[in-house]
N, C-alpha and C positions, 0 to 999 in steps of 0.2 A: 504494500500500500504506500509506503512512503517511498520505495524507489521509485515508483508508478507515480506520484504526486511531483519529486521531482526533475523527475525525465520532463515532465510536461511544464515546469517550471523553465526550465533548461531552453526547451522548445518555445515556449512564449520571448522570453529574455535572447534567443537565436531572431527572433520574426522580428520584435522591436529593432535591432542591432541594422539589419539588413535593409531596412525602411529607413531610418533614423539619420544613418551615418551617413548617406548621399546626400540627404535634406540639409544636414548640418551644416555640408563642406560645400554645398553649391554656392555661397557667396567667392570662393576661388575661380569656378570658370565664368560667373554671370560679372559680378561686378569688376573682378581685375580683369577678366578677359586674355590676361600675358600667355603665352610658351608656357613660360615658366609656374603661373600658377595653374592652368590647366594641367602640366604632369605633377604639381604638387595635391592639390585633388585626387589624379589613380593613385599615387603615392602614400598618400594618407589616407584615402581609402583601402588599399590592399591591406597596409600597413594593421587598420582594425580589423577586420574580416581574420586575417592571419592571426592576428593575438589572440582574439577571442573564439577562434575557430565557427564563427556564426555560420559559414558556410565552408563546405568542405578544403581543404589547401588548397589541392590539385586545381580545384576550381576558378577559387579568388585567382590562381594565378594566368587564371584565363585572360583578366580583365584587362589585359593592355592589350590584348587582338582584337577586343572591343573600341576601346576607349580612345586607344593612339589614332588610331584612323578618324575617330568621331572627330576630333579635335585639330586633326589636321598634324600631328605631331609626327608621326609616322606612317606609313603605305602601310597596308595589309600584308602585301608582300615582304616589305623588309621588316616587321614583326614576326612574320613566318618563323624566318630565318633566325630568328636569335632563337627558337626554342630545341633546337636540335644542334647541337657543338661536339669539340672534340668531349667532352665530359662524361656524353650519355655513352662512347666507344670506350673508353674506360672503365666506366661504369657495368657496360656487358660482358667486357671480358672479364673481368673479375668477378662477376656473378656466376659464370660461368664455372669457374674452381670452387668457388663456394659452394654449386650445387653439387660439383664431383666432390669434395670434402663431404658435406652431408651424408651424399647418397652411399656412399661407400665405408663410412664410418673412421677417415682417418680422425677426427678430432677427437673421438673418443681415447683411442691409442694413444693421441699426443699427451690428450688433459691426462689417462691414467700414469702415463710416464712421469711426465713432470711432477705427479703430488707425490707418489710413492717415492721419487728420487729426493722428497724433506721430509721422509717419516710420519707420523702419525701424530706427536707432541702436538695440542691444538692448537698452537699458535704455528705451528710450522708445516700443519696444514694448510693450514686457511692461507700460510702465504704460498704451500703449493696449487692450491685452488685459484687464488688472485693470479698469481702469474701466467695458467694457463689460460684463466679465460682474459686475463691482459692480451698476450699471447696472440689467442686465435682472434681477437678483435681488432688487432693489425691488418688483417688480411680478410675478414668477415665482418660484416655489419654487425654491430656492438647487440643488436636485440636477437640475432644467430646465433653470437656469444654464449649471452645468455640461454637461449633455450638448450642449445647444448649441453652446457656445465651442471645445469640445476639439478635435471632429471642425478647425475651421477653424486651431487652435494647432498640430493635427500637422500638416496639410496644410505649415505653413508651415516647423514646426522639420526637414518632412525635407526639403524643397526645402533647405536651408541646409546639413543634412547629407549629402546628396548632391553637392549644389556641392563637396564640401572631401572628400569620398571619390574622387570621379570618375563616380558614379551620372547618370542620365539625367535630365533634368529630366521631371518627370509621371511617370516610376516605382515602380508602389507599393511600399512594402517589408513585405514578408510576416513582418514582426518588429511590425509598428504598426497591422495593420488591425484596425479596432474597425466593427460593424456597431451601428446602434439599433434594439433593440426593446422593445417594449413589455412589459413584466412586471414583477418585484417582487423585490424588495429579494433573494431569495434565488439570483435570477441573477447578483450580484454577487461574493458568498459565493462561486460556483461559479468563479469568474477568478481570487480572489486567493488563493494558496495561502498565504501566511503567515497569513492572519486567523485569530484563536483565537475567536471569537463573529460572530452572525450582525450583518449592517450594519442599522444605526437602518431599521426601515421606515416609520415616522412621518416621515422627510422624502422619501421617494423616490417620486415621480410617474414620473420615467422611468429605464429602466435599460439597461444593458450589455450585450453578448456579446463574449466577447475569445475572437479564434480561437486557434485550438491552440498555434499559434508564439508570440505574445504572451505564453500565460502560461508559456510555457517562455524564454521572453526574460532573461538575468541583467540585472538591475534594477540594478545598480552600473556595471559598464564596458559600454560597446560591443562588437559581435563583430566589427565591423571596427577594426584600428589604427589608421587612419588618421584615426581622428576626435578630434580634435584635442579636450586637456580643457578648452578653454576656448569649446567649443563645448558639451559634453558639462552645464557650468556652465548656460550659457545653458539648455539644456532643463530643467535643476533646476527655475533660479527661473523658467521661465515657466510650468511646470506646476504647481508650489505655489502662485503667486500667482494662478492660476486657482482652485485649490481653497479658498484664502482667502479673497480677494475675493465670493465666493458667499457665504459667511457675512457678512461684513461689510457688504458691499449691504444683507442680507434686514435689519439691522437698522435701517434708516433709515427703514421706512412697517411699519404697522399690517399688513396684508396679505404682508409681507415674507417671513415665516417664522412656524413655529406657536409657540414659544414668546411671540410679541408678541400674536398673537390669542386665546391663551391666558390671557396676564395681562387683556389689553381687555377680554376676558368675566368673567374673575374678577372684577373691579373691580365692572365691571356688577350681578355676581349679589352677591355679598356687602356691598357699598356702594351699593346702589340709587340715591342722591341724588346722589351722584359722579357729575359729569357735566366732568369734568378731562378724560377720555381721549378726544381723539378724530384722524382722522387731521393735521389742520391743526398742534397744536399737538405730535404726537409726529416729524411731521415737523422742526419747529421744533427741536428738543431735538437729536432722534437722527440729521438728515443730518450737521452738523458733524460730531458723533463717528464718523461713517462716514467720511467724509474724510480727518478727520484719522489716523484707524487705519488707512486704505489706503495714506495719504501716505508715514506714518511704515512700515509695511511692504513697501512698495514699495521706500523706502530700505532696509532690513534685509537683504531678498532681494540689492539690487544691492550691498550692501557683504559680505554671506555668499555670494554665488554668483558673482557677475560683477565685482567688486573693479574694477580697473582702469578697467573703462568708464563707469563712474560719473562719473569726472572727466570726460568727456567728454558729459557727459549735457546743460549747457546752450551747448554749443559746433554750431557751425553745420559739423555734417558736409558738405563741398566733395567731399570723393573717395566715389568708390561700390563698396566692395571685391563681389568675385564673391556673396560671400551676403547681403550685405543688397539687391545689385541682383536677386538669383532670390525672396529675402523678397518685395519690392515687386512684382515681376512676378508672383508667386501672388495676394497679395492683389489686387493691380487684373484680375488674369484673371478672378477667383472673384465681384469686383464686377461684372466685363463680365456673365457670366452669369447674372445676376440680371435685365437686361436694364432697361427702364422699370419705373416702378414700377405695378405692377396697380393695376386698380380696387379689390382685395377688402383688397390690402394697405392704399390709405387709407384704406379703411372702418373697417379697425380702427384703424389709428392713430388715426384723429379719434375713434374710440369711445374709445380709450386718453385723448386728451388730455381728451376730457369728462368722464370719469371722476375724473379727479384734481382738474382744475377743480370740481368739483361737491364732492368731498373737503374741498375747502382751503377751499371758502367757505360749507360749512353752516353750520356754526359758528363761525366765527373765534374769535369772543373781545374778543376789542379792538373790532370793530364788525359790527352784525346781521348774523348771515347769510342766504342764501335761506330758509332752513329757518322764518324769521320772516314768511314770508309765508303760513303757514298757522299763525296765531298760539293756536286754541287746542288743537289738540293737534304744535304744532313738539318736542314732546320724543318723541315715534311712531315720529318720522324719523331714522334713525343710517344710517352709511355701507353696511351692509348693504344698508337701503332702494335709495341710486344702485347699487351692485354689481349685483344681481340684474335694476332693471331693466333698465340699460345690459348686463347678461349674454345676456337674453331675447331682445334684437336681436338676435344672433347666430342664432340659432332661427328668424326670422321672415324676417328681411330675407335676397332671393336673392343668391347666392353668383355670376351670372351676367345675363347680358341676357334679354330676353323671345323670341330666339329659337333661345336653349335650354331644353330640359326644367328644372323648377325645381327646384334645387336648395339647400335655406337653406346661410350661411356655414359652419357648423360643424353634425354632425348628434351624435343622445346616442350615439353608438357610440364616437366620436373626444370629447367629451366626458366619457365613461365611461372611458376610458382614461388620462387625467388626473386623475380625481376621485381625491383618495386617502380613500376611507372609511375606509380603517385609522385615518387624523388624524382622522377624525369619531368613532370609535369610544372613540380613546382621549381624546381632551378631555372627551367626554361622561360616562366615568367619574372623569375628573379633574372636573369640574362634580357629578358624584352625591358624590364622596367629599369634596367640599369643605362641600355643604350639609349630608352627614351628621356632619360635626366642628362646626358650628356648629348643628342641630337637636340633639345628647347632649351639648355640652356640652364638650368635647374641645378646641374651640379656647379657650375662656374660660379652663380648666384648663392648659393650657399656658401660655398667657397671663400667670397669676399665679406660674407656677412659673419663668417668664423675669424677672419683675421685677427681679432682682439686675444685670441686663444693665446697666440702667439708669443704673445708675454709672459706666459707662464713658462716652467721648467718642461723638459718634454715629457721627460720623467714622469710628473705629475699629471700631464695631458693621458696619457697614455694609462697610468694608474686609474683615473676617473672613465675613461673608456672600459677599463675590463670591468672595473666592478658594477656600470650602467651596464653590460652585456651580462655578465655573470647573474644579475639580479632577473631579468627581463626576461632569463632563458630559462629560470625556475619555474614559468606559466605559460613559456609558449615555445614552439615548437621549435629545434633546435638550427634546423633549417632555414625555417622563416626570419628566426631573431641575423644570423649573418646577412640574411636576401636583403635583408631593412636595412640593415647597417651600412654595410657596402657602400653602396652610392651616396651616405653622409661623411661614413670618414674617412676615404681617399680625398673628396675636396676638403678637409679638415688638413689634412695631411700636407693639401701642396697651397694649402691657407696660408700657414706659417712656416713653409720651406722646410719640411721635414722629407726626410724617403718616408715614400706612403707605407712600403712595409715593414717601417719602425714600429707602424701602429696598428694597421691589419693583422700582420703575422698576431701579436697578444689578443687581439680579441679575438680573431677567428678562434683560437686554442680557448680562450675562454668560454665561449659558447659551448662548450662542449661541459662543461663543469656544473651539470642540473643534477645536483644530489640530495635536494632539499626535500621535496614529496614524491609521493608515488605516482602525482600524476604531471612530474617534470618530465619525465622520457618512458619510453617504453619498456627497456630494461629493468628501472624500476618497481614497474609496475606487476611485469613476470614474478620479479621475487617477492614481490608485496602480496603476493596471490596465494603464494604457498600459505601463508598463515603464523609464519614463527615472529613477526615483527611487527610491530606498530608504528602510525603515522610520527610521534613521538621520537620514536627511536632512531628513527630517520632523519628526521628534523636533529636532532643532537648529534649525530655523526657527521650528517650533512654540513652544517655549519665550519666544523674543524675543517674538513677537506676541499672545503670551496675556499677558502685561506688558503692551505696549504698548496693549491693549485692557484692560484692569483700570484702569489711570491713568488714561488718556482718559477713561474713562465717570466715572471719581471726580470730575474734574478737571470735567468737564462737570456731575453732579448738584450741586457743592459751588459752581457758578460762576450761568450762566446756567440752568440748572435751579431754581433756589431762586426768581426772580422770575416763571419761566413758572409752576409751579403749586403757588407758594405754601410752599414747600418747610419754611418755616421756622415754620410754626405748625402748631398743632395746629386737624385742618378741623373745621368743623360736621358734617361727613355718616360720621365714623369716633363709633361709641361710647364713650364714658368711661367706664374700667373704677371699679367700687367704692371701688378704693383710690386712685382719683383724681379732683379735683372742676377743675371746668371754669378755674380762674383758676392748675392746676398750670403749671411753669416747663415 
């Protein structure tokens, strides 16, 4: 009855939004009549639609194939065209290994490897569970991550809590089963009853069903007494440091997450001769800072959740108490059954490992890369180019021997299922709405009306940028909050003669830092479904680590950022605005 009352709240407060907000903003095209305030109207138009999800993402980002041409701002035709870029060819080739990862069960193998090579001590679990699902988030979408890891994280926290109940070893418990299927962001919505707005569907490839008992599960104590609260801790921090870890991974490779594929393209389309970004050197930058934001919340979790076992974290456990010997007994069973390793699984591994190699050595930087062996068009080739072909194998090459029917690795049904078009949908209107601030004129005009910025330290410019993005991204979609940004703080940027990627680089990475509620990202939300944590619990670790990720990445752009790309001058390939001549400080 009351989720029922407020869905239809929801729905009312959707229908006002969507009526309201064009009424509101119409004294920008009627009264100014300018370029510039008619793309400021689609612009702050999207802009609420996107926040408040009143109408679907995909959608809103429809509205400049609309609006541009009403206005006269753009052709229909060259709106077309901004919605399809190198981003979405990257985009599928790497979707493409992810479904061969899935389908095949290398992530399984990986994540069982990595926890069992830290033991079972719960604190040196939970950082072998963090780092796996860091790990596969590198290279898979942070909510893939997640569905992956979890299923294998209950598996083990209820062996643990069965141990100390008196439950069976291998009995399920009809409080924690979670089934994977395939769907969309709005099956998520349907598990968690506290969520007051629907989950980001710009990151969700794969999603949830929490059966009836789950969502009925109280989220704070157990329904047996006997579970001891120092166990009850341990489920805390291994399930939040699941759902952080996913974000923190994604931002360590190009491919990671959308918000980093989103800035790559921006760069690309607005700075054409920029040729800074690419995967080699954002690795370069951005693993550290993933490390060290794991490292340092990893500690956070074990000193907020699990206190005491900390100290015991680099001590050489000798005694095997009853649940970390039923821990270790899941994982090494759950390893047995994986059995050798298939043929299909190396096939992709080794496709995985070329992939990256081919990444890291197009371009280097520091010395020629392959890409200079096809010397006069090496600028053609971007990471894109290796993605799609090494995606296409998958397609071609059989999935079995010749004396079965052929069958390729991955077929487009199991690759369609993966594809999130939604993230295609909406970049593409973040790429129309970016060219249209810069065809009217919109971003120039912001541009000069930022100049007073300029006075301040950049430092501090830069500071106030991450924490308005870190804040903004805890209620809206992680995508949409950079698609917004973008086209303000680049002209901020070349306002005060700054290199624009002084300051995009830090918030692009910041956006990614939604650890607040369950319904900041989708990731979240997965582990918020299981039942072992509250909105609370979240809110209180969230807090620490959205710190500890604002510093980091400061600590990193003001350090080692400045000599990788140049950080401290102003480039040849940003323009100089009017009220600045090329030898400004």
């Amino acid at each position: 009855m009351l989720r029922s009352l407020s869905r239809d709240l929801w729905n009312y407060r959707s229908i006002v939004l969507i009526i309201l907000s064009p009424l509101l903003l119409l004294p920008l095209p009627i009264v100014i009549g300018t370029k510039e305030a008619e793309c400021a109207f689609v612009l702050l138009l999207m802009a609420i639609y996107w926040v408040t999800e009143a109408i679907p993402l995909s959608m809103t980002a429809m509205l400049p194939a609309i609006l541009f041409p009403m206005f006269g701002i753009m052709s229909s035709t060259s709106v077309a065209k901004e919605y399809f870029k190198d981003f979405h060819f990257l985009l599928m080739g790497v979707i493409c290994l992810a479904t061969s990862i899935d389908k095949w069960g290398l992530h399984q193998r990986i994540a069982l490897r990595l926890v069992t090579m830290v033991g079972v001590n719960p604190a040196r679990l939970m950082l072998g569970f963090m780092s796996s699902c860091a790990f596969l988030s590198m290279w898979v979408h942070n909510t893939s991550a997640v569905t992956m890891m979890m299923p294998i994280v209950d598996a083990v926290l209820q062996q643990i809590l069965k141990d100390n109940t008196g439950g069976r070893a291998g009995e399920d418990s009809p409080n924690l089963q979670l089934d994977e299927t395939e769907g969309h962001a709005e099956e998520i919505e349907e598990s968690v009853s506290d969520r007051k707005q629907p989950v980001d569907p710009t990151e969700t490839f794969t999603c949830v069903q929490i059966q009836p008992a789950a969502a009925q599960a109280d989220v704070n104590m157990p329904t047996a007494p006997s579970r001891h609260a120092r166990d009850l801790m341990m489920c805390k921090a291994m399930c939040i440091g699941i759902a952080y870890s996913s974000n923190i991974g994604g931002i360590a490779t190009l491919p990671g997450t959308s918000p980093n594929l989103i800035f790559s393209e921006y760069i690309n389309q607005i700075y054409p001769n920029c040729n800074c970004i690419n995967f080699g050197n954002w690795l370069l930058l951005c693993l550290p800072i993933s490390l060290i934001i794991l490292l340092l919340t990893w500690m956070w979790l074990c000193w907020l959740f699990i206190g005491s076992d900390f100290k015991l974290l680099w001590k050489c456990v000798g005694e095997q108490s009853e649940e970390k010997k039923a821990a270790r007994k899941v994982l090494e069973d759950k390893y047995k059954l994986l059995g050798d390793m298939s043929s299909q699984e190396i096939f992709t591994g080794v496709v995985f490992l070329v992939m990256v190699l081919l990444w890291l050595t197009r371009s280097p930087g520091f010395i020629p890369g392959w890409a200079s062996l096809f010397p006069h068009h090496s600028d053609y080739i971007t990471d894109a180019t290796v993605a799609l072909l090494l995606g296409l194998l998958f397609f071609i090459v059989p999935a079995y021997g010749p004396s079965r029917k052929y069958e390729s690795m991955i077929s487009w049904k199991e690759f369609q299922a993966l594809m999130p078009w939604k993230v295609a949908l909406l970049v593409g209107g973040g790429f129309a709405l970016a060219e249209g601030t810069k065809e009217s004129g919109l971003s120039l005009w912001v541009a000069k009306l930022l100049t007073p910025l300029g006075d301040l330290p950049v430092l501090a410019t830069i500071t106030v940028a991450c924490i308005i993005v870190t804040t903004l991204t805890e209620v809206a979609s992680n995508a949409a909050t950079i698609t917004i940004f973008l086209p303000i703080l680049s002209p901020l940027a070349e306002a005060i003669h700054v290199n624009p990627l002084y300051i995009l680089i830090p918030t692009t990475l910041c956006t990614s830092f939604s650890f607040l509620l369950p319904v900041s990202n989708p990731p979240n939300a997965v582990v918020f479904a299981y039942g072992h944590i509250s909105v609370i619990d979240m809110v209180k670790a969230g807090i620490g680590v959205n710190v500890i990720g604002v510093l980091a990445v400061m600590l990193a752009v003001a350090t080692w950022g400045v000599p990788l790309f140049a950080l401290d001058t102003y480039p040849d390939w940003a323009p100089v605005l009017p009220s600045f001549n090329s030898t400004a400080p």
